[in-house]
C-alpha positions, 0 to 999 in steps of 0.5 A, a space after each residue: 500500500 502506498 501513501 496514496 493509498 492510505 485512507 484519511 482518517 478523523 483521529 479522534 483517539 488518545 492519540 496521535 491526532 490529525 496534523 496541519 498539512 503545513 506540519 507534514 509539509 515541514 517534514 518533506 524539506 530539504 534534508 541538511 545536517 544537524 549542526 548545519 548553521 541554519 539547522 541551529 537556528 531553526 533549533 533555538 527558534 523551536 526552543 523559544 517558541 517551546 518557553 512560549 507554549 510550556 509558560 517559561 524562561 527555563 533555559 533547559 527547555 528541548 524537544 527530547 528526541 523520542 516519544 512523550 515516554 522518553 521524556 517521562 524517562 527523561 525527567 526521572 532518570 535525570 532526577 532520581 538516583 537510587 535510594 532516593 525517596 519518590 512518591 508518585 501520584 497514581 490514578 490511572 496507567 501513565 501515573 503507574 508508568 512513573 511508579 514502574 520507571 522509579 522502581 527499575 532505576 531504583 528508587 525508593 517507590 512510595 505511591 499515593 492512590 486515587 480510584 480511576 477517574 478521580 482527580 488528587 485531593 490536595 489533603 491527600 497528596 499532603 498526608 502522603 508527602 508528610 509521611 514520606 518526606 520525599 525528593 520528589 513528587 510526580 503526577 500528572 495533569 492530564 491523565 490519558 487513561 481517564 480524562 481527568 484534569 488534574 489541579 496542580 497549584 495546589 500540589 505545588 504548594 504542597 509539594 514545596 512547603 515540604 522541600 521536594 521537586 515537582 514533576 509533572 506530565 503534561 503529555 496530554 495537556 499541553 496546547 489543549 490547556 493552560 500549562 503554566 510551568 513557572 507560575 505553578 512553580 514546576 521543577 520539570 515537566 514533560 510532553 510529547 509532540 502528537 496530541 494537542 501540538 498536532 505534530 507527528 509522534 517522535 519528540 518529546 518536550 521537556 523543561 527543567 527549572 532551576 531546582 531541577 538543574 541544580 539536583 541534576 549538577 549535584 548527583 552523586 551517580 551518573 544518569 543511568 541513561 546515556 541517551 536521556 543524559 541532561 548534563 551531555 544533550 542540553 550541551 547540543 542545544 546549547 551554546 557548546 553545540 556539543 555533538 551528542 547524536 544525531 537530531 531528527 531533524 525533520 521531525 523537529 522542522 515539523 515541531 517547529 512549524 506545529 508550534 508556530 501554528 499554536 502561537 499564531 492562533 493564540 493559547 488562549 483561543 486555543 483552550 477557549 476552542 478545545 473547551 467548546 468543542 468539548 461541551 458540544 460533543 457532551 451535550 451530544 452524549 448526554 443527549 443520547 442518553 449515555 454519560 461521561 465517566 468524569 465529574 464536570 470539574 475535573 474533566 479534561 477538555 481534549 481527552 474525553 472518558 465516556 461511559 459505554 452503554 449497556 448491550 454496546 459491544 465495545 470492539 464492534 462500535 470502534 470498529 464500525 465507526 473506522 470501516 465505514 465512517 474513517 473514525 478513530 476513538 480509543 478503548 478503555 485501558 486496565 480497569 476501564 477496558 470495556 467501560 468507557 470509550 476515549 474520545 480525543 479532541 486534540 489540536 487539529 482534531 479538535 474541530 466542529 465539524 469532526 464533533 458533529 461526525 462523531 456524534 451522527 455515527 455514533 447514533 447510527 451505529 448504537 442504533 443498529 447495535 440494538 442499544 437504547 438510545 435517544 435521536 438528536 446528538 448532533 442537534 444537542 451539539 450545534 445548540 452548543 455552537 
């Protein structure tokens, strides 16, 4: 099968989501070498435009060159050397993907629970760090298995008053939300490239703050990674230009064109757009009579959990909605699989018409499936409009 041949699909999964045409354009510029003097410039363009979108002036601030996982493994295998004390805020898969990583670098693990679907309390989080006293503490914002957005000031002030660091994943919520890295006082935070920045997968953003810089300079072990080494790539996207592999260079011309995008259209606009499209798509839910899994509050705009109708065959929905209509939705993962769909709206994908497509396929499908559904989800979602 050719490119030609792929079909156009309407991504709306977890991820990744649909691209600019101008990202993948990007893509298909000339190839030139990684310490080519224009190649530098676009590399320190990308890093400004990255402080823009990440809300910060933390100098250590790169696209990591590997999905947003790398740069989870980034951010800990840079932070943590074995013995020291991590307590890892856990309420769905990405928050147990940190706990996994902690254990295998040898960290002194300690986890704070919370049910899937749910966000942190913050007298929670307080209690937990009381007890253990940790280095650092991990979460995330925007938990990908959930939909849940998570609060973060007031971690942060938890998390500081106790003299820990503060890592956080953005993976999922950068571009969709406000991530404000430097009034949160974020020590690092990391993200990937293929969700609500509508780049193609393959880079993953990170940013260290001060403290974080300082813990890195102070280990007392190397960074068990060479790969994910801190103190040797931010030499490469330095001034030094110290050689440390070879950059993908076409994905990083397709980040710094997506970026642009996202500043020419502006964050706040961007988060007002991803919010709209949100409260269309539940209006349509609910019209139909199904639910959503999280409650309002919580609820992240470009990552939507919603609960799957009794006598719906979960495998057969999604299936349909890709064969006969090019739509993307994801399954539930761990104890969710089989309960509730993920519904992205994410970047490009994020859009009115693509909201309304869903809605109308979903109707028909559930329909012919037998399920009990009321008529007038994409009505109850231009209403909304």
């Amino acid at each position: 099968m050719t490119g030609a041949d792929l079909p156009h699909r309407i991504l709306l999964g977890p991820g990744p989501s649909n691209c600019h045409p101008s990202v993948l354009q990007a893509m298909s510029r000339p190839m030139i070498g990684h310490l080519d003097p224009e190649f530098l410039k676009i590399m320190d363009e990308t890093q400004a435009l990255l402080r823009q979108v990440m809300k910060t002036s933390n100098r250590l601030t790169l696209p990591v060159s590997g999905t947003g996982s790398a740069g989870m493994e980034t951010c800990l295998c840079n932070l943590v050397e074995p013995g020291d004390r991590v307590l890892v805020c856990v309420n769905g898969v990405f928050g147990t993907r940190m706990a996994d990583i902690v254990e295998r670098l040898r960290g002194e693990l300690h986890t704070v629970q919370a049910e899937w679907g749910t966000a942190f309390e913050p007298e929670a989080v307080a209690r937990a760090v009381s007890e253990v006293r940790p280095k650092l503490v991990a979460i995330v914002h925007a938990e990908t298995s959930t939909g849940v957005l998570q609060p973060i000031e007031d971690i942060s002030r938890i998390v500081h008053e106790a003299g820990a660091l503060l890592l956080v994943d953005a993976v999922t919520s950068l571009g969709g939300a406000p991530v404000e890295t430097d009034k949160w006082q974020v020590d690092a935070l990391y993200s990937g490239t293929q969700k609500c920045l509508s780049c193609p997968p393959g880079l993953a953003p990170v940013t260290f703050g001060e403290r974080a810089v300082a813990a890195l300079d102070a280990r007392k072990s190397r960074v068990t990674s060479w790969y994910l080494d801190m103190a040797m790539v931010r030499k490469y996207w330095g001034s030094e230009r110290t050689y440390h592999h070879t950059a993908p260079i076409s994905m990083i011309f397709a980040l710094n064109q997506a970026l642009k995008l996202v500043v020419a259209e502006g964050l706040e606009a961007r988060f007002a757009r991803h919010r709209l499209n949100q409260r269309a798509l539940v209006a349509g839910i609910e019209a139909m009579g199904l639910s959503m899994l999280v409650k309002e509050a919580y609820r992240a705009p470009m990552l939507n959990a919603v609960r799957i109708p009794e006598g719906a065959d979960d495998r057969a929905v999604r299936a349909a909605l890709l064969q006969e209509h090019d739509i993307e939705i994801g399954g539930g993962l761990g104890p969710l699989a089989g309960k509730i769909w993920r519904v992205g709206l994410m970047g490009e994908s994020s859009a009115r018409e693509n909201v309304v497509a869903l809605l109308s396929a979903l109707e028909k499908i559930l329909k012919a499936q037998g399920v009990r559904v009321r008529r007038g989800a994409a009505k109850a979602a231009e209403a909304v409009y």
